[in-house]
C-alpha positions in Angstrom: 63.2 192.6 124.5 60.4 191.1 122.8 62.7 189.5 120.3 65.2 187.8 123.4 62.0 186.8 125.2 60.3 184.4 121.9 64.3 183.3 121.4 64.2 181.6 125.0 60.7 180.6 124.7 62.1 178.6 121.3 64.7 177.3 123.5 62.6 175.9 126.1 60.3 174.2 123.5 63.6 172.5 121.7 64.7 171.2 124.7 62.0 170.2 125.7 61.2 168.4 122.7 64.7 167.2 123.2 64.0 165.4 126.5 61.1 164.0 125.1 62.7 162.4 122.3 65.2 160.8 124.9 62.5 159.5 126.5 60.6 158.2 123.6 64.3 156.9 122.6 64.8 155.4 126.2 61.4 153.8 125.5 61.8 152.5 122.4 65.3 150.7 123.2 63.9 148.9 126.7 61.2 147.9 124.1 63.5 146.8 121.6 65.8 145.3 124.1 63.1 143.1 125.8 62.4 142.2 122.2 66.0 141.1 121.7 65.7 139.0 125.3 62.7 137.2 123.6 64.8 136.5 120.8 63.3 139.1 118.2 66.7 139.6 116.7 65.4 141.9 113.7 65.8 144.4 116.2 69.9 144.8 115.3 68.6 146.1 112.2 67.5 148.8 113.7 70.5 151.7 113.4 69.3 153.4 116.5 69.1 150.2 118.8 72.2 149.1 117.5 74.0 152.5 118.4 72.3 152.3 121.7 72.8 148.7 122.1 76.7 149.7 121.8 76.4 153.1 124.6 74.8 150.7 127.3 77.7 148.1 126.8 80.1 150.8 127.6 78.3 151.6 129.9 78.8 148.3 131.9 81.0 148.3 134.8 79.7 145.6 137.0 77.4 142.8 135.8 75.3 143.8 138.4 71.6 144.4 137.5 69.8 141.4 135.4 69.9 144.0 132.5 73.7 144.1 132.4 73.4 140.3 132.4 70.7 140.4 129.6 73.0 142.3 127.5 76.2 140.3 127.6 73.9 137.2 127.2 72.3 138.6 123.7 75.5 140.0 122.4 77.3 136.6 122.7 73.7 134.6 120.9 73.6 137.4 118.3 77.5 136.8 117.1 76.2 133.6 116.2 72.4 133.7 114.5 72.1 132.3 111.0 70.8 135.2 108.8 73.8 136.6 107.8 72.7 140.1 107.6 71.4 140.3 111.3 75.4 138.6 112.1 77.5 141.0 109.9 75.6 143.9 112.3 76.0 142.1 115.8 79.4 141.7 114.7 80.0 145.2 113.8 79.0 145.8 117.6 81.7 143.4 119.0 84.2 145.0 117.0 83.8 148.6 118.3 83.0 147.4 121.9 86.5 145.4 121.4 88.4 148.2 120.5 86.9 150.4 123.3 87.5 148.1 126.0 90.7 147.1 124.6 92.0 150.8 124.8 90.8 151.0 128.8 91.6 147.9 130.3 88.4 146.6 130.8 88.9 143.6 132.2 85.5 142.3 132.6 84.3 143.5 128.7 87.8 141.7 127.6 86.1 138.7 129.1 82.7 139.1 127.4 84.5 140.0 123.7 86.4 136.7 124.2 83.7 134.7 124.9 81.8 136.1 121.7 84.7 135.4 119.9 85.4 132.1 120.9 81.8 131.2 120.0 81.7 133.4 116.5 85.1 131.3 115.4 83.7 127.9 115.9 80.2 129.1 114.1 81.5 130.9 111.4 81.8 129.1 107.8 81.2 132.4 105.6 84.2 135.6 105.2 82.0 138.2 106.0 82.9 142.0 104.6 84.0 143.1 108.1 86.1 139.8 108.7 89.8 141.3 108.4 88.9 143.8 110.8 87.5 141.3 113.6 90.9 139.3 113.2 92.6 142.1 113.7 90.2 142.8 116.9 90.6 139.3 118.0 94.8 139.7 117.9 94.5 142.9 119.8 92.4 141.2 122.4 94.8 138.2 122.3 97.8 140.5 122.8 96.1 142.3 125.9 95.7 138.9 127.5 98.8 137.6 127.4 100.6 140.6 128.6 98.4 140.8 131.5 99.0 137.4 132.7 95.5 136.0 131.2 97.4 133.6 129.7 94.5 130.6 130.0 91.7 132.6 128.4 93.9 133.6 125.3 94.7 129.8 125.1 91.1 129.0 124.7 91.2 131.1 121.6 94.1 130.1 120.1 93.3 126.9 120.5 90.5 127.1 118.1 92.4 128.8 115.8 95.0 126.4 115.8 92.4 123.6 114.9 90.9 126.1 112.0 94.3 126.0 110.4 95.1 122.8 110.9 91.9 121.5 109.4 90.7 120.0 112.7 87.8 122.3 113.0 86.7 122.3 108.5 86.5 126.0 107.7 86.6 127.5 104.1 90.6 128.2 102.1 90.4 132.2 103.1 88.9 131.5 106.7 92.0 129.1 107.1 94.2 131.9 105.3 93.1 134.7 107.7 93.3 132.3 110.4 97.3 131.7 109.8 97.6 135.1 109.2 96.7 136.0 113.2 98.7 133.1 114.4 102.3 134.7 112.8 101.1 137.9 114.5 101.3 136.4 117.8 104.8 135.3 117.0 106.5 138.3 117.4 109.6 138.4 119.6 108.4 140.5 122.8 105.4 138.0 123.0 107.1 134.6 122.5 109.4 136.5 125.3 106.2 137.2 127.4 104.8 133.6 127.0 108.2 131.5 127.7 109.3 133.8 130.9 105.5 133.0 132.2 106.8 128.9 131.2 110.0 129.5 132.9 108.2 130.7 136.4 106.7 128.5 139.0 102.9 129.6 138.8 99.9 128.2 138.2 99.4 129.5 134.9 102.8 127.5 133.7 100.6 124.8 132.2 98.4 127.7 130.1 101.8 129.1 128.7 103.3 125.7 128.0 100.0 124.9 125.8 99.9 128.4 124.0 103.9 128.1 123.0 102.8 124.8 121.7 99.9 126.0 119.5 101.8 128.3 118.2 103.5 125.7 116.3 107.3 125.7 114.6 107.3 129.8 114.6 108.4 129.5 118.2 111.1 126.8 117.6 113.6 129.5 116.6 113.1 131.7 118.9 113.4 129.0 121.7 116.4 128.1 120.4 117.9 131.2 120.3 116.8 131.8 124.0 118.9 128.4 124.8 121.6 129.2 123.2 121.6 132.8 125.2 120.7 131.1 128.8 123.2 131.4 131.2 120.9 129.2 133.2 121.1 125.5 133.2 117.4 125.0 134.7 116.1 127.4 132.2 117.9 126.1 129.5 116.6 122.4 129.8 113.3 123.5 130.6 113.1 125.0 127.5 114.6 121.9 125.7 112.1 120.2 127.3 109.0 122.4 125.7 111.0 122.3 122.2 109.9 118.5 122.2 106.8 118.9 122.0 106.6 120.7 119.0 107.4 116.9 117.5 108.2 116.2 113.4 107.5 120.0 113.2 110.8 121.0 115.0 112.8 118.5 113.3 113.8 120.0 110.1 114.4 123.5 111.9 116.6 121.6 114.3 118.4 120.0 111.8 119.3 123.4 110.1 120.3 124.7 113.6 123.1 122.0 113.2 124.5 123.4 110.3 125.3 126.8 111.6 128.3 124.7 113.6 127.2 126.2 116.9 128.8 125.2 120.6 128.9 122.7 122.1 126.4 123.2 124.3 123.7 123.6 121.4 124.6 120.9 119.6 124.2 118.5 122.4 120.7 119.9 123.3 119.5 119.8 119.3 120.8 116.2 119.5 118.6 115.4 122.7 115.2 117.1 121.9 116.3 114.9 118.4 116.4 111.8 120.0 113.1 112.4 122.3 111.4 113.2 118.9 112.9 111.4 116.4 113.6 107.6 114.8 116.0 105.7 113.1 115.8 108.2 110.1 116.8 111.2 111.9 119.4 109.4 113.6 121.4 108.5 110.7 121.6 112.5 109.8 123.1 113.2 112.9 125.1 110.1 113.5 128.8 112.0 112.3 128.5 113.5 115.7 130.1 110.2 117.1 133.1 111.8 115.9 132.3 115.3 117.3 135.9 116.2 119.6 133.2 117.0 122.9 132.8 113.3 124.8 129.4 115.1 126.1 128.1 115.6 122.5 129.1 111.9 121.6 127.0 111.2 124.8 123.9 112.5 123.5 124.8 110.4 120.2 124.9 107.3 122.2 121.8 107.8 124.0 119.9 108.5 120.6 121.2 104.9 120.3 120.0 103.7 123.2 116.2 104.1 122.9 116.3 102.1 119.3 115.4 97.7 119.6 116.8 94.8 118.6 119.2 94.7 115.5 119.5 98.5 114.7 120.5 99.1 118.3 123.7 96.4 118.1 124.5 97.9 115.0 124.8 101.3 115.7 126.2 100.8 119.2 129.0 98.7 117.3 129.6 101.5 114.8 129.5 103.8 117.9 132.0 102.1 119.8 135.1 102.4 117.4 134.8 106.1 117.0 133.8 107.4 120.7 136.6 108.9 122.9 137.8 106.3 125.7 136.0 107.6 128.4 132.6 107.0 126.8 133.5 103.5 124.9 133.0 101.7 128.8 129.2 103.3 128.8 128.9 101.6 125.5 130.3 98.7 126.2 127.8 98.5 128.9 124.8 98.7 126.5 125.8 96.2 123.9 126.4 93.7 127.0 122.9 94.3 128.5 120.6 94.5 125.7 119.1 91.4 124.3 121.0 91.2 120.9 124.4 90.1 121.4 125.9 88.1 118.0 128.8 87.4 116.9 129.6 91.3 115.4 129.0 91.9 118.9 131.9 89.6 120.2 134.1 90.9 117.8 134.0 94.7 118.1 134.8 94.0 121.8 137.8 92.2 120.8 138.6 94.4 118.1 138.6 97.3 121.1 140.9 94.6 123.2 143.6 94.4 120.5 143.9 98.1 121.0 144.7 97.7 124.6 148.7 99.4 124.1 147.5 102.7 122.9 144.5 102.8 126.1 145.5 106.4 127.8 146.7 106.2 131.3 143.9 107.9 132.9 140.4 105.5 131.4 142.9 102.5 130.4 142.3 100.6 134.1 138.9 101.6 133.7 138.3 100.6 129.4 140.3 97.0 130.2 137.2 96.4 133.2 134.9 97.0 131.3 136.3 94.8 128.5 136.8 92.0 130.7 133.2 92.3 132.4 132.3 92.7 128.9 133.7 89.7 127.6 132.0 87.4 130.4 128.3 87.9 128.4 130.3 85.5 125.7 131.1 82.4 127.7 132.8 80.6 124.5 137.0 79.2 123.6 137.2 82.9 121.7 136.9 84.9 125.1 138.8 82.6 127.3 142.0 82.3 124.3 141.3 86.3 124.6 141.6 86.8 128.3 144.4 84.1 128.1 146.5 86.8 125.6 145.6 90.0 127.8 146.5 87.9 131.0 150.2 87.0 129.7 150.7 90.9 128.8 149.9 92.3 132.2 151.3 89.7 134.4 155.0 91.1 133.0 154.1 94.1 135.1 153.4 95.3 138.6 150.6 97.6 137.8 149.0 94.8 135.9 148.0 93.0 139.0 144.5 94.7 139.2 143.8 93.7 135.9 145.3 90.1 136.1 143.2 89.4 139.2 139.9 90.6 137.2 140.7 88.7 134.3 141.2 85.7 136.5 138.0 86.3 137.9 136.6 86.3 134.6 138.1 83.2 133.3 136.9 81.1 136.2 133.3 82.6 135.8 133.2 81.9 131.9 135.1 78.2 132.0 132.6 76.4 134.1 129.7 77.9 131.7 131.8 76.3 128.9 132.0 72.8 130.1 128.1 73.0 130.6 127.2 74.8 127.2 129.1 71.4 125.9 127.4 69.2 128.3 124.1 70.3 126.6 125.5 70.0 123.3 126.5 66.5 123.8 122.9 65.5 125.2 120.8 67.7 122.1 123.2 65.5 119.7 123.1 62.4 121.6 119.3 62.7 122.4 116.7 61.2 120.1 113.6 63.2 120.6 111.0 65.3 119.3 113.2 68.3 118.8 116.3 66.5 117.5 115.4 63.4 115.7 113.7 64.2 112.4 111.6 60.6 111.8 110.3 61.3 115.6 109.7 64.6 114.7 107.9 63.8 111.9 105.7 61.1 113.6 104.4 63.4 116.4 103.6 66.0 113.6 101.6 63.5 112.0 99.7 62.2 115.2 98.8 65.6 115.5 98.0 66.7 112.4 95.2 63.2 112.1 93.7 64.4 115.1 93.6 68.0 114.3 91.3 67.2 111.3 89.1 65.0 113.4 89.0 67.9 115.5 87.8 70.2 112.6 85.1 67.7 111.1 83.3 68.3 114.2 83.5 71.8 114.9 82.2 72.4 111.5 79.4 70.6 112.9 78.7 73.2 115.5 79.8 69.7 117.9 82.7 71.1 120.5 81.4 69.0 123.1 82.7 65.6 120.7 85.5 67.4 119.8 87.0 68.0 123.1 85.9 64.5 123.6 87.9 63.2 121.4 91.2 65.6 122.4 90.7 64.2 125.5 90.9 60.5 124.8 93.8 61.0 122.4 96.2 62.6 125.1 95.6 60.1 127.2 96.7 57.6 124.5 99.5 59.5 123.9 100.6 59.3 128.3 100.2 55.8 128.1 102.9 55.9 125.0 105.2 58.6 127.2 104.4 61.0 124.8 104.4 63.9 127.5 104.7 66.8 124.6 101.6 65.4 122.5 99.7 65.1 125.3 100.3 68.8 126.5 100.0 70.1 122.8 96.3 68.1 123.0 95.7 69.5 126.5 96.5 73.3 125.8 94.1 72.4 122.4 91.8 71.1 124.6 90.8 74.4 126.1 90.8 76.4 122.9 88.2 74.2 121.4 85.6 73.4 124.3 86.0 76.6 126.9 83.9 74.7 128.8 86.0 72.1 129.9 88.0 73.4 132.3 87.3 70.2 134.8 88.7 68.1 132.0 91.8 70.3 131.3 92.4 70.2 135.0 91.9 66.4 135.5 94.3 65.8 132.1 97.2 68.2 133.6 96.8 66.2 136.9 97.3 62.5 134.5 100.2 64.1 133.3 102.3 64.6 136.1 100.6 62.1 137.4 102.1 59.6 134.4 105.4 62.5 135.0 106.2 61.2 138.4 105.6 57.9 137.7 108.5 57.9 134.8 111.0 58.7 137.6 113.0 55.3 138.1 113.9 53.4 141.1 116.9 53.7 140.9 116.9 57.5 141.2 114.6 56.9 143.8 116.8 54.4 145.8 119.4 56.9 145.6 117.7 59.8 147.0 115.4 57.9 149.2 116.4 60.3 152.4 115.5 63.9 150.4 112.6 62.1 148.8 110.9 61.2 152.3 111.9 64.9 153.2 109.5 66.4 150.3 106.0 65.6 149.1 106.0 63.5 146.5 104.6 67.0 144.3 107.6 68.4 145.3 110.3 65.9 144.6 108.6 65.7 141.3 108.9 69.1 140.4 113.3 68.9 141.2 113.5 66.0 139.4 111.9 67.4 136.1 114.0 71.0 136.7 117.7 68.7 136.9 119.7 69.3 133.8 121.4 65.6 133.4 125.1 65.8 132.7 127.7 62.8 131.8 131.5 62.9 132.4 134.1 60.7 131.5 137.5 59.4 133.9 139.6 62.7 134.6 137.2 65.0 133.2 137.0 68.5 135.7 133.4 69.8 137.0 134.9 72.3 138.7 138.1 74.1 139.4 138.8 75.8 142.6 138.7 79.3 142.2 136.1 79.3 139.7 132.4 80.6 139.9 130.2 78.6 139.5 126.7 78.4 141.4 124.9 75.1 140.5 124.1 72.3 142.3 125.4 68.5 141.9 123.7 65.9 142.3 125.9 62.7 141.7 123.5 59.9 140.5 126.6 57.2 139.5 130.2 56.8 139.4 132.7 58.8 141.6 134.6 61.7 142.0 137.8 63.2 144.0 137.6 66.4 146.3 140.9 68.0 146.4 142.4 71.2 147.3 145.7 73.5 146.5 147.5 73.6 149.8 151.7 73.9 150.0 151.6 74.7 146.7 150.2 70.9 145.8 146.9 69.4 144.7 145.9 67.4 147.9 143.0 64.7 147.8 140.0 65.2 150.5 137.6 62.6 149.9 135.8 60.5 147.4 132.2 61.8 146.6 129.2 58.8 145.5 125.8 58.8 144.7 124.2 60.3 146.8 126.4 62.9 147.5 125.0 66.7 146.8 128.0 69.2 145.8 128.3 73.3 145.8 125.7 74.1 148.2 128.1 76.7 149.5 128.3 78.1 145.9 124.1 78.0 145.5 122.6 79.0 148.8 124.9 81.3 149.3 128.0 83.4 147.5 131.7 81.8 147.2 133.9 80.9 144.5 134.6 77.0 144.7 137.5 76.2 146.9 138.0 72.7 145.8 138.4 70.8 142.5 136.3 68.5 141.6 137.2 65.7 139.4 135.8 62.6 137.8 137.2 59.3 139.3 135.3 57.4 136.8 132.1 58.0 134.1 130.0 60.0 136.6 126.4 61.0 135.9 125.4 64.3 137.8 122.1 66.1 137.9 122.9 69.5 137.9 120.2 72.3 139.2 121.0 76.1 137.6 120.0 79.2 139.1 117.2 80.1 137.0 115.0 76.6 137.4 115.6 76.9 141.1 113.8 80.0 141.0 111.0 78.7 139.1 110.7 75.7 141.9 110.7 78.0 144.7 107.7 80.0 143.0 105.6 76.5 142.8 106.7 74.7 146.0 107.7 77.6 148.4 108.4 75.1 150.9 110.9 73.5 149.0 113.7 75.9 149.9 114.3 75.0 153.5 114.1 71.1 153.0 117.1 71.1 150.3 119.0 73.4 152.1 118.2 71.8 155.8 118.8 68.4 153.6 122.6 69.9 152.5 123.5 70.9 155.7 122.9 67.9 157.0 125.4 66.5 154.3 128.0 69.4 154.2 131.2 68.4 155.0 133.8 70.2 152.9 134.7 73.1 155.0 135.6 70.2 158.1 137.8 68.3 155.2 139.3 71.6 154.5 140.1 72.6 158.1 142.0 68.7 158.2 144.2 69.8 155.3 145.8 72.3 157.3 146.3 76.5 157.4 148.9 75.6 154.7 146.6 75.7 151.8 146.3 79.3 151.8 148.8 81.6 150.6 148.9 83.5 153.8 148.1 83.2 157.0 144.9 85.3 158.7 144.9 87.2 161.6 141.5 88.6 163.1 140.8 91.3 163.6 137.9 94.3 164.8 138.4 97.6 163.1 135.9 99.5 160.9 136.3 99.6 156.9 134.8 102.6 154.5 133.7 100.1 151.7 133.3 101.6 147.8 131.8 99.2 145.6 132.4 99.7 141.7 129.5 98.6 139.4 129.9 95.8 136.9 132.0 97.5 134.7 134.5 98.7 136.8 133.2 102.9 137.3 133.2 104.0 141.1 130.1 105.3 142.3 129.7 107.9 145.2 127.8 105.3 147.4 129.9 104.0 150.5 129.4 101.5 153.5 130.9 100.9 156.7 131.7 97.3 157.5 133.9 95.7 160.5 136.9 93.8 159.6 136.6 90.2 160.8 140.2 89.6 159.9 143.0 90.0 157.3 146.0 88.7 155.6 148.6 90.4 152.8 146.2 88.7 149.7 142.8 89.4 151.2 140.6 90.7 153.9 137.2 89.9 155.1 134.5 92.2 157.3 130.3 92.0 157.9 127.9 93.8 156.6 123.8 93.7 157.3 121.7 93.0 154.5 118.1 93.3 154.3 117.4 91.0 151.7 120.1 87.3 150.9 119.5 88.1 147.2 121.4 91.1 148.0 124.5 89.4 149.0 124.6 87.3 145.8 124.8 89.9 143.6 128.5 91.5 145.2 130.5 87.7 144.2 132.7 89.0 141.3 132.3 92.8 142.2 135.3 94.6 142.5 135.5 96.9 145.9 137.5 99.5 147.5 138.5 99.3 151.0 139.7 102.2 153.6 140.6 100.5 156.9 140.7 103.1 159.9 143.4 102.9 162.5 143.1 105.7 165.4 141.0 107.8 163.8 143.0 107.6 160.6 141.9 106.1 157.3 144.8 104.3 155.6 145.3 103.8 152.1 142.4 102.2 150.1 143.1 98.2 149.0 141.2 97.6 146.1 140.1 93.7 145.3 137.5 91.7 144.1 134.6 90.3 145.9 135.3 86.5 146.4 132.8 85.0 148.8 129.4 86.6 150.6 128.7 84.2 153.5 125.9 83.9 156.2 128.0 85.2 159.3 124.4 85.5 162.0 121.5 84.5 160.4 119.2 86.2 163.2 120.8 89.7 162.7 121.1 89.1 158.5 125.0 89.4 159.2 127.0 88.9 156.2 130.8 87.9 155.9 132.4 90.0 152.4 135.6 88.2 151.7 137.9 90.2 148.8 141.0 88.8 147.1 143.0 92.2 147.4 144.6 93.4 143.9 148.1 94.4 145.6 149.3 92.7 148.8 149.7 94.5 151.9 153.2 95.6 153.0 154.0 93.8 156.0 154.2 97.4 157.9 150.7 98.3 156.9 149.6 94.9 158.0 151.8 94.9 161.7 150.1 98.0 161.8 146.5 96.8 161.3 147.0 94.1 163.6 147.8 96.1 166.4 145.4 98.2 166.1 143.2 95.7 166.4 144.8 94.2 170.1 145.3 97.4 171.7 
C-alpha cells in the first residue's frame, strides 16, 4: 500500500512539473513572440518557438484577436528577411502550415500562404535546400484555388511566375527552371477544363480565367483547340477562338500544325481566322492554298486575311484571290479591289479577265457575278471598260433574260462616258497649259526664285536673326503677287510661319494680299457675264466659285452630255453656244439654244436624275464646270453659298417647261398616276439583296418604269440611291404582286417641308399590259 501510495505521489509531482513546464513554455513563446513583433527574428532559430509558432497558426480560425493578426503579419515579413538561415526556417513553417491547411480547406490560411508566397517569389534570388518542396506547395495551393472558384488570387501567383520564366522578373537559370516546371503542372487536362468552363460562363471572375489561360502560355493552345473542334456550341466555340488570339506569335506555329492534320471544315476556317487576327503577310502566304479549299466559307476566311493587309500586297493578293474563289465569293472580292485605294491596271484586267468568262457563270450567282462586274467596272472610267461593256451589251441583248443586265450595263456606260470626256478635257488643258507643273523652263525658274531666297533665308537664321528673315519672306511674296506668281507666293507664305512663329499677323495679312491679288485676276469679262450671280454673293464668295471652276473647251458638234447619262456637274457657259434637244417619237428634237450666261444640270447637281436632254456644241464653247467634290469644299468655307446658286438656278431653270412643249411623245410610254403602296428592296452597289425593306406610295406608272415617295431625313441620302438597282412589290387589295426589279434613275424633291422624295426606276422587264390594267384600277376604285 506504501508502495501504490509514493507511485501516485511521483505522479502528481511529474505532472505537476508537467504543467509547469507548459507554463514556462507558454511564457517563453509570448516572450519570444513579442520579440518576433519587434522584429527580433533570431527567435525562428529557436526549434521550440518555431514548433510552436506552427501549433498557434493551426490554431487560427478567425483573425480575430490582434495576436492572430500579429502572427499572419510576421509569417509573411519572415518569408522574406535577408539572412538566409533565419529564411530557409520561416519557410520551412509555410510549407507545413500549407500542406495542413491545404488538406482542410482552410480558406482563410489558403489566403495567408498565398500571400507569403506571392511575396517570397518576387524576393527570392537564391534555390534554397527546401525549394522543390515549396514549389510543389505552391502548385498544390494553386490547384485548390482554381478548383474552388478562386480563380483571381491564383492569377496573382501565376502571374509572377509567368514573369520569372519569361525573364521579366531576372531570377537565377534553376529558379527559372523550377519555375517552368510548376507552370506545365497546371496544364493538365481537368484544370485547363476547370479554367476555360469558368471563361465560357457569364461571371465576374470571367476576366481572372481569361488572364490565367493566357499566362499559361502555348500549353493551353492544344487543348483549346481540341475543345473547339469538340463544341457542339457555336457561342462556345468562338469564344474560345476568340481567347486562342491572344496567345499571339506563340499560337502560330501550333496552329499551323493543326492545319496539317486535314481537319473539317469547321477547324480550318477558325485556325484561318485566329491566323489572320494574329498574323502578317508571312503567315498568310503559308495558308494562302486555302483559296482553293472546295468550302466557299473557308475561302471566306482566306479573303478576309486579305482584307486587313494595305496598299500593294492587298491588290495583289485579292487579284490572285479572285481567279481561284468559287462564284459566290468572287462578287465580295470584287467589291474589295473596287473600294480600296490601289486600283492599277492588274486591277482592270483581272476584272476583265473574270468578264471573258461570263459563258461558263452558273445560273444561280451568274445575274449576281455580271452586277458586280459591271458596278465593278465603273471604278475605271477609261475606252477599255466602255469597248468592254460595249461586247457584254451585244451578248445579252440577243436574249430576253438579258434585259436586267443590259439595262445595268447601260446604266454603267452613261455613268463612265461623261467621266471620259472630262478626264480628256483635263488632259487637253495639263498639255496645253504652260505652268509651273507642266512647262519645265517655268518650272525651273520658280525653283530658282525659291531656292535664292531660301539661302538668304538661311544666312540670317544662322545669325540667330528670324525677325530679318521673315522680313525678307515677306517682301519677296509680295514681289512675286505683283508678278501673278500665286504658288511662289504661298510656298513663301507657308515658309513664312516656319521661320518666325511669331508672325502670325503677317501670315494672316499676306494670305489676305493673296486672294486679295486672287480676286482681282478675275476678268471682266467673266464678270460682265455673271454680273446677276455676282451681285447675289459677297465678293469672298464669288471668289471662292470662281477659283473651284474646272475650265473646259469644246469644239462645233462636240457632246457634253448625252441624255440618259449620269452625270452631276455643273455648266457654266462662259462663250459660244449650244443646242438642247431631246429623243421624242423616236427623233432627236431641238429645244433651245443655250449662251453665256446660261447655267446647265442643276437638276443633275442639287438633286438626283440622269440627264434627259443632249447637250451639244453649236460652236467652240467654253464652259466652267463645278464637280461634286469642290462644291463640297465651297460649302464648308461659304455656308451661305448653297442657297444663292441654287435660288440663282431656279430662277434660270427652264428645261423641264421646254420638255413639257415637246410633247408626252418623247417617252416610250405613256404614265398613269397612281396611289398604292410599294414594299421597296434596295440591292447594294454590287448587285446582293439585303434584308432591309421600305414602304413607299406609288405616284404613278408606266410598262418601262414606275415612280413613288419616300421621306428622307437627310438630301445626301437621296443622292446616294441614282444608279442603285431596286426591287419593287406593288400591293393591290391586300395582295402583293410580283416584284419588278429596275434601276434607280432619278431622286427628286417631291415636298420640301415634309423632306418628300420622288424614286423614279427604269424597270428591267416591262409590265404586261394585264398587270398594269390591273394596277391602274386599283388605284381608281
Amino acid at each position: 500500500m506504501q508502495k501504490n501510495q509514493n507511485k501516485d505521489v511521483l505522479e502528481s509531482v511529474k505532472q505537476s512539473i508537467e504543467k509547469a513546464e507548459k507554463e514556462r513554455r507558454k511564457i517563453r513563446f509570448e516572450h519570444n513572440f513579442v520579440k518576433l513583433q519587434q522584429g527580433g527574428v533570431q527567435v525562428l532559430q529557436n526549434d521550440e518557438f518555431l514548433t510552436d509558432f506552427l501549433d498557434y497558426l493551426k490554431s487560427i480560425e478567425e483573425l480575430n484577436s490582434d495576436n492572430d493578426k500579429a502572427a499572419v503579419r510576421c509569417l509573411k515579413r519572415a518569408v522574406v528577411i535577408e539572412e538566409i538561415s533565419i529564411r530557409e526556417r520561416a519557410l520551412a513553417i509555410v510549407s507545413q502550415y500549407s500542406q495542413f491547411v491545404h488538406d482542410r480547406n482552410n480558406q482563410l490560411g489558403i489566403s495567408t500562404v498565398v500571400e507569403c508566397f506571392h511575396n517570397w517569389l518576387l524576393f527570392e534570388t537564391e534555390v534554397l535546400p527546401g525549394s522543390v518542396v515549396l514549389y510543389k506547395r505552391i502548385e498544390e495551393v494553386m490547384e485548390w484555388l482554381i478548383y474552388k472558384g478562386h480563380v483571381k488570387d491564383a492569377g496573382s501567383v501565376l502571374l509572377i511566375l509567368s514573369q520569372i520564366y519569361q525573364g521579366q522578373i531576372d531570377k537565377n537559370p534553376a529558379i527559372r527552371g523550377m519555375v517552368g516546371k510548376s507552370i506545365d503542372t497546371l496544364k493538365k487536362k481537368s484544370i485547363l477544363e476547370t479554367l476555360t468552363d469558368g471563361y465560357l460562363s457569364e461571371n465576374e471572375n470571367k476576366p481572372y480565367y481569361k488572364k490565367f489561360l493566357t499566362l499559361l502560355g502555348s500549353g493551353s493552345i492544344n487543348y483549346l483547340l481540341n475543345r473547339v473542334i469538340a463544341s457542339h456550341s457555336r457561342k462556345e466555340r468562338l469564344a474560345i477562338v476568340d481567347l486562342i488570339q491572344l496567345y499571339g506569335d506563340e499560337a502560330i506555329p501550333i496552329l499551323l500544325k493543326c492545319l496539317q492534320t486535314d481537319p473539317s471544315w469547321s477547324v480550318v476556317r477558325n485556325v484561318i481566322y485566329i491566323l489572320a487576327e494574329i498574323g502578317g503577310l508571312d503567315v498568310y502566304k503559308k495558308i494562302e492554298v486555302y483559296c482553293k479549299y472546295p468550302d466557299e466559307r473557308v475561302q471566306l476566311e482566306v479573303v478576309r486575311f486579305i482584307a486587313r493587309f494595305t496598299g500593294e500586297e492587298k491588290n495583289n493578293h485579292l487579284i490572285h484571290a479572285l481567279a481561284i474563289v468559287g462564284e459566290r465569293l468572287k462578287i465580295h472580292v470584287l467589291r474589295l479591289l473596287t473600294e480600296q485605294d490601289v486600283k492599277n491596271e492588274d486591277t482592270f484586267n483581272a476584272i476583265r479577265d473574270l468578264a471573258q468568262l461570263r459563258a461558263s457563270f452558273s445560273a444561280s450567282t451568274g445575274v449576281e457575278l455580271l452586277s458586280a462586274i459591271i458596278t465593278s467596272l465603273k471604278f475605271f472610267p477609261c475606252r477599255e471598260s466602255v469597248d468592254l461593256l460595249q461586247e457584254m451589251k451585244n451578248d445579252y441583248s440577243r436574249s430576253v433574260s438579258g434585259r436586267q443586265i443590259v439595262l445595268l450595263i447601260d446604266e454603267a456606260l452613261n455613268i463612265i462616258e461623261p467621266q471620259i470626256r472630262h478626264s480628256q478635257q483635263k488632259k487637253s488643258i495639263i498639255d496645253d497649259m504652260v505652268s509651273f507643273e507642266a512647262d519645265p523652263v517655268a518650272k525651273q525658274m520658280a525653283r530658282s526664285v525659291l531656292q535664292d531666297i531660301e539661302q538668304q533665308v538661311q544666312k540670317y537664321i544662322e545669325k540667330g536673326q528670324q525677325k530679318e528673315a521673315g522680313g525678307l519672306i515677306y517682301d519677296q511674296a509680295v514681289a512675286a503677287l505683283n508678278h501673278k506668281d500665286y504658288t511662289v507666293a504661298e510656298t513663301l507664305r507657308d515658309r513664312l510661319l516656319d521661320v518666325n512663329p511669331l508672325a502670325l499677323s503677317e501670315v494672316i495679312q499676306l494670305g489676305e494680299l493673296i486672294e486679295e491679288h486672287k480676286s482681282s485676276s478675275i476678268t471682266s469679262h467673266h464678270i460682265e457675264i455673271w454680273n446677276e450671280l455676282y451681285e447675289e454673293m459677297t465678293s469672298e464668295e464669288f471668289s471662292t466659285l470662281y477659283y473651284a471652276l474646272r475650265l473646259e473647251n469644246y469644239n462645233k458638234d462636240d457632246v457634253i452630255v448625252k441624255s440618259g447619262e449620269t452625270d452631276t456637274n455643273l455648266y457654266f457657259v462662259n462663250s459660244g453656244y449650244l443646242s438642247l434637244s431631246c429623243l421624242a417619237g423616236g427623233k432627236e428634237i431641238f429645244l433651245k439654244r443655250m449662251q453665256p450666261s446660261d447655267i446647265l444640270g442643276a437638276d443633275q447637281f442639287f438633286s438626283a436624275s440622269v440627264w434627259t436632254v443632249t447637250l451639244k456644241a453649236l460652236s467652240a464653247v467654253q464652259l466652267h464646270v463645278l464637280d461634286q467634290s469642290k462644291w463640297s469644299e465651297i460649302v464648308d468655307m461659304e455656308p451661305g453659298i448653297e442657297d444663292k446658286l441654287q435660288r440663282y438656278c431656279e430662277k434660270h431653270k427652264n428645261i423641264s417647261q421646254l420638255l413639257k412643249m415637246s410633247g408626252d411623245d418623247r417617252r416610250d410610254y405613256p404614265r398613269h398616276s397612281v396611289s398604292l403602296i410599294t414594299k421597296n428592296m434596295l440591292l447594294d452597289p454590287y448587285g446582293k439583296k439585303t434584308k432591309r425593306t421600305f414602304n413607299g406610295e406609288l405616284l404613278d406608272i408606266s410598262k418601262g418604269g414606275l415612280a413613288f415617295t419616300i421621306r428622307f431625313a437627310k438630301k445626301d441620302n437621296a443622292k446616294m440611291l441614282l444608279g442603285r438597282q431596286i426591287i419593287t412589290t406593288i400591293a393591290v387589295d391586300g395582295k402583293e404582286m410580283k416584284p419588278c426589279s429596275g434601276v434607280i434613275v432619278g431622286v427628286k424633291i417631291h415636298d420640301p417641308m415634309m423632306y418628300d422624295f420622288s424614286v423614279h426606276v427604269k424597270l428591267s422587264k416591262k409590265l404586261d399590259d394585264s398587270l398594269l390594267v390591273k394596277v391602274i384600277s386599283a388605284s381608281r376604285s
